[in-house]
N, C-alpha and C positions, 0 to 999 in steps of 0.2 A: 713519731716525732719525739725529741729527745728535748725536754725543760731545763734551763740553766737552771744553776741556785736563783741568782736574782729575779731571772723570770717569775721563779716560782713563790719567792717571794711578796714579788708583787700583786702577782695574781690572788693570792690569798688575804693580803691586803686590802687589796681591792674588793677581794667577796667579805672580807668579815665588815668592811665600809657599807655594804648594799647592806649587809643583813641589816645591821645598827640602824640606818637610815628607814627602812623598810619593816625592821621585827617591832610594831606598835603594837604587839603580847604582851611584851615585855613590859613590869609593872614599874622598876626598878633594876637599875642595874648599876650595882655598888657592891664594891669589898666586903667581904663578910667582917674583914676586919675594922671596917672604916661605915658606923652606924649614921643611918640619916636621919636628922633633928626631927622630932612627933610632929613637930609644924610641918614641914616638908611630908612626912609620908601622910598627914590629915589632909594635906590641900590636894597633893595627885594622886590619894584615894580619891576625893568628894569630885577633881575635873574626871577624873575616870570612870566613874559612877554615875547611875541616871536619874540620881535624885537631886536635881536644883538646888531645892535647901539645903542638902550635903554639904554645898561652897560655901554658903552664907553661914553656917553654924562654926565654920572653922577659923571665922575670923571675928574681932570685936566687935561688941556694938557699935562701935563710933569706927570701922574697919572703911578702909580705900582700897578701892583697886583700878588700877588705870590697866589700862591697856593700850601701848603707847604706839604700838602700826596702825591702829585706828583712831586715835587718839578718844578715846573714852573715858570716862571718871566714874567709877559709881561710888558712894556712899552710904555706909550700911548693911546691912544682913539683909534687910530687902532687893535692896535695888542690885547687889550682889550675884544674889539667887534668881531676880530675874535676868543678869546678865546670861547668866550658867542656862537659864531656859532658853533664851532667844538662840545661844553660840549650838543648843543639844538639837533646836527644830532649822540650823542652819549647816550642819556638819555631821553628816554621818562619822560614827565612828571616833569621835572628836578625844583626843587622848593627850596625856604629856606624860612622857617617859624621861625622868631624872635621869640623869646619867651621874651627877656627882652634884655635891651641896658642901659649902663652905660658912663655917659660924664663928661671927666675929662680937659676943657678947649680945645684944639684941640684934642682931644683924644679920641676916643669910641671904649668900649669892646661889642661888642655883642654873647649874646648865641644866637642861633637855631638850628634846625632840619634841612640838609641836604637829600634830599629826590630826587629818581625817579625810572626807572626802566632801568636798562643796556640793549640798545637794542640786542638781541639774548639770558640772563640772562633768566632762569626760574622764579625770582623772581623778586620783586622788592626791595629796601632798606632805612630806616631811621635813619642818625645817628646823632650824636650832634655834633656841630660846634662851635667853638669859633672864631670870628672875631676882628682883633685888624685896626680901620678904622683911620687915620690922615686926617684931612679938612682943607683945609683953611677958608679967612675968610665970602669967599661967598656960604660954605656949600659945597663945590665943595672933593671929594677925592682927597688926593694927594698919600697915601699908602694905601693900603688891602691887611692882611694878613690872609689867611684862612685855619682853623686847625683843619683836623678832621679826624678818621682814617680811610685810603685805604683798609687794613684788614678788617675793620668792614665791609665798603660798598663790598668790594670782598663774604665775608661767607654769609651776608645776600642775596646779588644777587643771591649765590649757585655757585659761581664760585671760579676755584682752587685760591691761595697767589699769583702766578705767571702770571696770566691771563694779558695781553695786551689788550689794543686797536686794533681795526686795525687801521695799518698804513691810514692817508688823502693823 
């Protein structure tokens, strides 16, 4: 069987889509020539990592993070870090892959991939994430705001709109 150009275009397209979607190795993936702000590679170190306090150390003492598909608030390096425990003993796997980060003075938007696998879920799930991160001036979080949809990671898991956590 003989491949057009465009077929073959597409098809490679399409596979370097799956991998992107799919390669949650990947720690970072950015331009060598285009470096990612300390804050961004301290935070998807510490989500990537399986020390809880990781998260909370990288943000302010007076630090927010919301998590707005679920709509969460925490406040603090504590309540933070126990965010990070509750998401590591609910998600195998549980990962964010930056794909690109943009700084606007204290300000950064980052995209990634959102990724792990629902413990009890037949599946596992990767969706895109947009991150709106506030720093101060020692690099440190003061807000995180993270957006990405609950529907998505539910259908990909294989799990019904309505599914819960269990109760900690």
């Amino acid at each position: 069987m003989k491949l057009s150009s465009p077929r073959i275009v597409t098809v490679l397209v399409a596979a370097a889509a799956t991998c992107a979607a799919l390669g949650a190795t990947a720690f970072v993936a950015q331009p060598a020539e285009r470096r990612l702000p300390k804050a961004v590679t301290a935070w998807a170190a510490a989500w990537n990592g399986s020390d809880p306090q990781a998260l909370g150390a990288v943000f302010g003492t007076d630090g927010t993070y919301t998590d707005q598909a679920v709509g969460a608030v925490f406040h603090g390096r504590r309540e933070i870090s126990g965010w990070k425990a509750r998401a590591d003993g609910l998600i195998e796997n549980v990962r964010v892959t930056v794909r690109a980060a943009y700084r606007d003075g204290c300000h950064i938007t980052v995209e990634s991939v959102y990724s792990g696998h629902l413990k009890g879920a037949p599946k596992p799930f990767a969706v895109p994430m947009a991150t709106l991160l506030d720093v101060d001036d020692h690099q440190r979080i003061t807000s995180d705001q993270d957006f990405y949809s609950l529907n998505a990671v539910l259908a990909q898991s294989g799990l019904p709109a309505d599914w819960a956590p269990p109760a900690s």
